[in-house]
C-alpha positions in Angstrom: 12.5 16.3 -9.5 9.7 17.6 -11.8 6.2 17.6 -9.9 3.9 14.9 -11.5 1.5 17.3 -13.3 4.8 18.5 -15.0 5.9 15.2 -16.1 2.4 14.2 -17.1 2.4 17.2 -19.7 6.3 16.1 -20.9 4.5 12.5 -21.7 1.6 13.4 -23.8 3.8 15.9 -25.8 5.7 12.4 -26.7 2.4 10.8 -27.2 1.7 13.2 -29.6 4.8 12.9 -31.9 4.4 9.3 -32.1 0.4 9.9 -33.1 1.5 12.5 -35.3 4.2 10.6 -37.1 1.9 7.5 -37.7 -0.7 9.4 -38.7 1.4 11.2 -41.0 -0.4 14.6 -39.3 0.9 17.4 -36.9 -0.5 16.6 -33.5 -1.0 19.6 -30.5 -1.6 18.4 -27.0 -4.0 20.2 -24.9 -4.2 21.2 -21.5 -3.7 18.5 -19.6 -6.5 17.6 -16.7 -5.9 15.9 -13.3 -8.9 13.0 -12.6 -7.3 10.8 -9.9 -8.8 7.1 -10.3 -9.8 5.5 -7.2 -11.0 2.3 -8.5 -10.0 -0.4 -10.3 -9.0 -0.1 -14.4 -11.1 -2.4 -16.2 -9.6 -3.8 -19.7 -13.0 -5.3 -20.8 -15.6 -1.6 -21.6 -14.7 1.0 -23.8 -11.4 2.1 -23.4 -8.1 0.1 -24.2 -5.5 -0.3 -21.5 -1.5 -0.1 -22.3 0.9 -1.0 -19.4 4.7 0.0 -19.6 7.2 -1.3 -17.7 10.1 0.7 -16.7 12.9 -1.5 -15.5 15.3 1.1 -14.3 13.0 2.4 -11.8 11.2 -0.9 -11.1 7.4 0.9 -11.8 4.8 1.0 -14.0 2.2 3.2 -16.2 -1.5 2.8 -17.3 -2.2 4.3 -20.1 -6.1 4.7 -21.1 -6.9 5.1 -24.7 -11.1 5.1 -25.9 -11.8 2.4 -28.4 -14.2 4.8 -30.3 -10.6 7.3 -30.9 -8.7 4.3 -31.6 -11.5 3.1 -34.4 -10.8 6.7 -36.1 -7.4 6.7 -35.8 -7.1 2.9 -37.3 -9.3 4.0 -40.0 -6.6 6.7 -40.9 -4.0 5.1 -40.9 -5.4 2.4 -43.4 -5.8 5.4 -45.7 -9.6 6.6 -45.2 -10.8 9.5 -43.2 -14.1 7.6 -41.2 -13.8 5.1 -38.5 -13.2 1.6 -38.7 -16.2 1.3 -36.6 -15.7 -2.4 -34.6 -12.3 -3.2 -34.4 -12.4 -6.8 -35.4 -9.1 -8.9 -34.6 -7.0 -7.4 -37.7 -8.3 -3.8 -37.0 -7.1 -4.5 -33.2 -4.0 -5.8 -34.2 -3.0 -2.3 -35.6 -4.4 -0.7 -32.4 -2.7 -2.4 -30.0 0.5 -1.7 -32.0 -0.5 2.3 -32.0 -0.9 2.5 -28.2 2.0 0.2 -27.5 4.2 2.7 -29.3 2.2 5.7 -27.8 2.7 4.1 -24.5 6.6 3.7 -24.4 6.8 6.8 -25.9 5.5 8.3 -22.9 7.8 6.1 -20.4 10.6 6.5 -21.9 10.1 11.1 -21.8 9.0 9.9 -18.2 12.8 8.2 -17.5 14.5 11.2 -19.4 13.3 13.7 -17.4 14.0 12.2 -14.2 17.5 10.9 -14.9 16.7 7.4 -15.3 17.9 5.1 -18.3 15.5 4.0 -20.7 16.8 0.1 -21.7 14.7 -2.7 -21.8 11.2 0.0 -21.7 8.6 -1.8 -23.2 4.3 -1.6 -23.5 1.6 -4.3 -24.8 -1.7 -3.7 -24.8 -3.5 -5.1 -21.3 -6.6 -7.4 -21.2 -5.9 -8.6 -18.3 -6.7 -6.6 -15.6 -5.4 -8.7 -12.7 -1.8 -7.7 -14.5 -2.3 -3.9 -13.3 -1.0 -2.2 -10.2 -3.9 -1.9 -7.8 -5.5 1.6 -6.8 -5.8 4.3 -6.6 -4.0 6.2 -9.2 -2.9 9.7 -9.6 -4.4 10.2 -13.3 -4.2 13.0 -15.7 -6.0 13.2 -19.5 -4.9 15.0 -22.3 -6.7 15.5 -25.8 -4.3 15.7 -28.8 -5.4 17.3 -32.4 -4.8 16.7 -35.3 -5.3 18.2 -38.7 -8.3 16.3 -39.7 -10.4 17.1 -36.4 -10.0 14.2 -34.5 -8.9 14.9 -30.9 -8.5 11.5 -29.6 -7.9 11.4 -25.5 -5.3 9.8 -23.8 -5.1 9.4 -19.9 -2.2 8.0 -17.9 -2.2 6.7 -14.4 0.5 6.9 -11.8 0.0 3.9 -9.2 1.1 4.7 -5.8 3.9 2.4 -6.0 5.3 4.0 -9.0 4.5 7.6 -7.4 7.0 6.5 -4.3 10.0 5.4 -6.8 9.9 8.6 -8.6 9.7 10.3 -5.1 6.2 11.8 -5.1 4.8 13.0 -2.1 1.3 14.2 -3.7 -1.8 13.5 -2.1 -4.9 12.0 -4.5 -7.1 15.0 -5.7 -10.8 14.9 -4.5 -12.6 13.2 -7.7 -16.1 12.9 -5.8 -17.7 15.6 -9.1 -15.4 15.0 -11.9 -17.0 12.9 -14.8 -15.6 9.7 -15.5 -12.6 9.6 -18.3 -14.5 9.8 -21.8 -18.2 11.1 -20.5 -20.0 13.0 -22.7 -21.4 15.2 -20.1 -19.0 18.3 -18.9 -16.7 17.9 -15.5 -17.0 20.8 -13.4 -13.6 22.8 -13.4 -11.1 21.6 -10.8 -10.3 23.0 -7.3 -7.9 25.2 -7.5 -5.6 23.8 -10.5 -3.4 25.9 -12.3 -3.5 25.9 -16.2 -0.5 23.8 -17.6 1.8 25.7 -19.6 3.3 23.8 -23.2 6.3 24.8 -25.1 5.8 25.6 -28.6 5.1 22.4 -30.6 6.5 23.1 -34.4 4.3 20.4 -36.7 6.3 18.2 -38.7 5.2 18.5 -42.3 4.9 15.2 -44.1 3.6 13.6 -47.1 -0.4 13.0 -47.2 -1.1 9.6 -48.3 -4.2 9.2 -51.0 -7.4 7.6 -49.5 -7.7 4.1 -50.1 -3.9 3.1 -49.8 -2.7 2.1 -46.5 -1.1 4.0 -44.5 1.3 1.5 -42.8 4.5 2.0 -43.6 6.0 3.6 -40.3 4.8 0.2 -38.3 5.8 -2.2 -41.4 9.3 -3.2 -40.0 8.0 -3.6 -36.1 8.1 -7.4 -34.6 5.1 -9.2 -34.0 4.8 -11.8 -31.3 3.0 -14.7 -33.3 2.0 -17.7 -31.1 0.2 -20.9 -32.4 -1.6 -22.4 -29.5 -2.3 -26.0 -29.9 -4.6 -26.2 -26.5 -4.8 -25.2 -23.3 -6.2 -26.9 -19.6 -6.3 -26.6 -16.4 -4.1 -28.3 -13.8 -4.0 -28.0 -9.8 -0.6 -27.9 -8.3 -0.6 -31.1 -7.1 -0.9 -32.6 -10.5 1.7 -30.0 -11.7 5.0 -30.8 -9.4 4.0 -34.2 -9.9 4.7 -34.4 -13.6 7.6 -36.3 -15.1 9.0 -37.4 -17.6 6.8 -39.5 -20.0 3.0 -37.7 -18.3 0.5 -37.1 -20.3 -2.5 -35.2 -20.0 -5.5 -33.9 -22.0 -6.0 -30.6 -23.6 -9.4 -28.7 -23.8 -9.1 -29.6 -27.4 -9.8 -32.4 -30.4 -7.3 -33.4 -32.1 -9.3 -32.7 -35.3 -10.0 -28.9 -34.2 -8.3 -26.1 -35.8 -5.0 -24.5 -33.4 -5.7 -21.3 -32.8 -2.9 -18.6 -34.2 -2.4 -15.1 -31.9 -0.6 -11.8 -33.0 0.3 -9.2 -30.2 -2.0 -11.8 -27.7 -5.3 -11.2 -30.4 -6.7 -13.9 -32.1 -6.5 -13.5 -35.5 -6.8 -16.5 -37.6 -6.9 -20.3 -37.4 -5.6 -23.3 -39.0 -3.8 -26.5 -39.0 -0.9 -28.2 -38.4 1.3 -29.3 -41.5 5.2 -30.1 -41.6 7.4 -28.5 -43.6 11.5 -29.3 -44.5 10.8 -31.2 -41.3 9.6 -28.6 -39.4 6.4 -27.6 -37.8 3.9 -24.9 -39.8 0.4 -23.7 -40.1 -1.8 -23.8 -42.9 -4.6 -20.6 -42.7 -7.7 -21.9 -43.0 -10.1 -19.0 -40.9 -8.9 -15.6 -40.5 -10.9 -12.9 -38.1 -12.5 -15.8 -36.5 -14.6 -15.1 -33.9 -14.2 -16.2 -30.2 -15.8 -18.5 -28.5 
């Protein structure tokens, strides 16, 4: 089998096809650099968290983007050149499409190159971070350019669980003086690691798309997960086996206050409930509303 660091550079050569192609750019990964993660991954600061299942080898990946890259990149794809600056609940929408397709890009070169099949691969961005494997993590970070400058930086994470179904026997690199994944201040060079070697990566040419129209298309035809979520509460066991038929109970809810509508697990709009040909629907009447 292909050592880690090898696979790791396989993956973010995907990651940078798909980045390329929905950016409509050529992308060029970089040296790839080893930072193990000891700690926990938190899904809450300034990076954005993709996990990918892989059920042929019964594992999982973390992949780390930085908000700040994913802002520019947004902002690119909606047909401008600056960054989107806060990614409000549309903006995010977009986003955590990008890195889900970034991410099972990367799992799926991961299967390939170690025999495995890739059916039924699949990534959604993470804000839950009780829904990651636990640490430590063998992590690597790669930058990948594009035309216009940007060099957004994309880290994956190799639980040890995941390590021992694709047969790794590595042990964690020291990380006591490397800066933290997307520090401004210079990591000192690792201890005794080997430059990582890339095949030729020919750009694919494409059409540039004017500023101001959006740049969409690629993502258009994907399938959103929309959920309308009349209320929620909070129930102990007890009360739960102990339902039957004909219970009722209460919902943190009015039953004059708006239902909140989610795409991809992001809040995006609000509205109420209205029947249609005898069927249930939702009329808009907030969109990017904010939480609380």
């Amino acid at each position: 089998m292909m050592q880690i660091d090898k696979l790791a550079d396989t993956m973010f050569a995907a990651a940078a096809t798909v980045l390329g192609r929905l950016v409509e750019q050529s992308a060029v990964t970089g040296a790839s650099i080893r930072a193990d993660h000891e700690g926990s991954i938190h899904t809450d600061g300034e990076e954005l968290v993709a996990l990918s299942e892989i059920p042929a080898l019964g594992a999982q990946l973390v992949v780390r983007f930085q908000r700040d890259d994913l802002a520019h990149i947004v902002g690119v794809m909606l047909g401008g050149e600056e960054s989107v600056g806060e990614l409000g609940p549309m903006q995010l929408s977009i986003a955590s499409e990008t890195v889900s397709q970034i991410a099972v890009a990367m799992a799926e070169r991961l299967a390939e190159n170690i025999g495995a099949s890739t059916a039924g691969i699949h990534a959604e961005l993470c804000t839950d971070a009780s829904l990651l494997p636990p640490p430590p993590f063998q992590s690597y970070s790669a930058s990948v350019q594009l035309e216009n400058d940007l060099a957004p930086r994309i880290a994956v994470d190799f639980a040890a669980i995941t390590l021992s179904k694709l047969g790794s026997s590595e042990e964690p690199a020291p990380v006591a003086a490397t800066a933290p994944y997307g520090s401004t201040k210079p990591a000192p060079a690792p201890v005794a690691a080997a430059p990582a070697q890339f095949a030729p990566i020919v750009p694919t040419q494409s059409k540039k798309t004017p500023a101001g129209q959006a740049n969409l298309d690629l993502v258009h035809d994907v399938p959103l997960q929309v959920r309308a979520i009349l209320g929620k509460t909070v129930m102990q066991l007890r009360d739960v086996v102990s339902l039957q038929q004909g219970s009722v109970f209460e919902l943190d809810k009015l039953a004059v206050d708006p239902i909140d509508i989610y795409v991809n697990n992001i809040l995006i709009a609000r509205g109420e409930v209205v029947v249609v040909d005898d069927k249930y629907a939702v009329k808009i009447s907030e969109l990017n509303p904010q939480v609380g």
